[in-house]
C-alpha positions in Angstrom: -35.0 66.4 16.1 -32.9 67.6 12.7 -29.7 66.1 12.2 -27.3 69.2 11.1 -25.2 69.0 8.4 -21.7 70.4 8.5 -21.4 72.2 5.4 -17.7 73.5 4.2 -17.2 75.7 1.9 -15.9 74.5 -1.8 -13.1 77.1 -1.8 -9.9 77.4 0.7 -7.6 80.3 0.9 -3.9 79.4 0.3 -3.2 80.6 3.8 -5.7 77.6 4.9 -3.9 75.2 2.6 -0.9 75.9 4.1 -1.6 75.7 7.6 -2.8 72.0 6.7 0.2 71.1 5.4 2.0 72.6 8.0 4.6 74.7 5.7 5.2 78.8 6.0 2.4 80.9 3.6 5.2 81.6 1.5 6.5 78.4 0.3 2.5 77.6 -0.4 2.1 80.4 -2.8 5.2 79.6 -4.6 3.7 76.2 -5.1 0.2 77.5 -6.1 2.2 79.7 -8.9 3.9 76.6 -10.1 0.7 74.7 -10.1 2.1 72.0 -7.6 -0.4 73.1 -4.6 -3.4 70.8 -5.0 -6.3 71.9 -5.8 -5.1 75.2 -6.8 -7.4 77.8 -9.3 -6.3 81.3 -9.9 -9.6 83.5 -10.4 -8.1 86.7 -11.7 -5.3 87.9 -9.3 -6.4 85.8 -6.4 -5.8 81.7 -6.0 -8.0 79.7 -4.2 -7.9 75.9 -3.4 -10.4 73.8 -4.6 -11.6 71.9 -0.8 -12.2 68.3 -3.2 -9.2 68.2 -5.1 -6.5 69.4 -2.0 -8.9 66.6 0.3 -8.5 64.2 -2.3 -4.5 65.1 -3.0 -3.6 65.7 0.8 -4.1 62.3 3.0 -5.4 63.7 6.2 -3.2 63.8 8.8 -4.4 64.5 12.0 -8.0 63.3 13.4 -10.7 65.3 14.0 -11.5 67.0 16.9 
């Protein structure tokens, strides 16, 4: 028998980001503007968060399920 690997993906939206941290999609993109989201990398009009920097920025907070 395999063991399966759980494989994330490197990238998270803002809107992802923001439910983690538990604040409105809003507030999250003013901080990815201002460079104080975690992680945060603006690829032409979009931003996405970098999963290894916000993981390494953000303590986790809840356990997992």
């Amino acid at each position: 028998m395999e063991a399966t690997l759980e494989v994330k993906p490197r990238t998270i939206s803002v809107e992802d980001a923001a439910r983690e941290l538990g604040i409105g999609r809003q507030l999250a993109y003013q901080l990815a503007r201002s460079g104080e989201l975690p992680g945060v990398m603006r690829l032409g009009h979009r931003f996405v968060v970098v999963r290894e920097r916000f993981d390494a920025a953000v303590p986790a907070t809840k356990d997992a399920a």
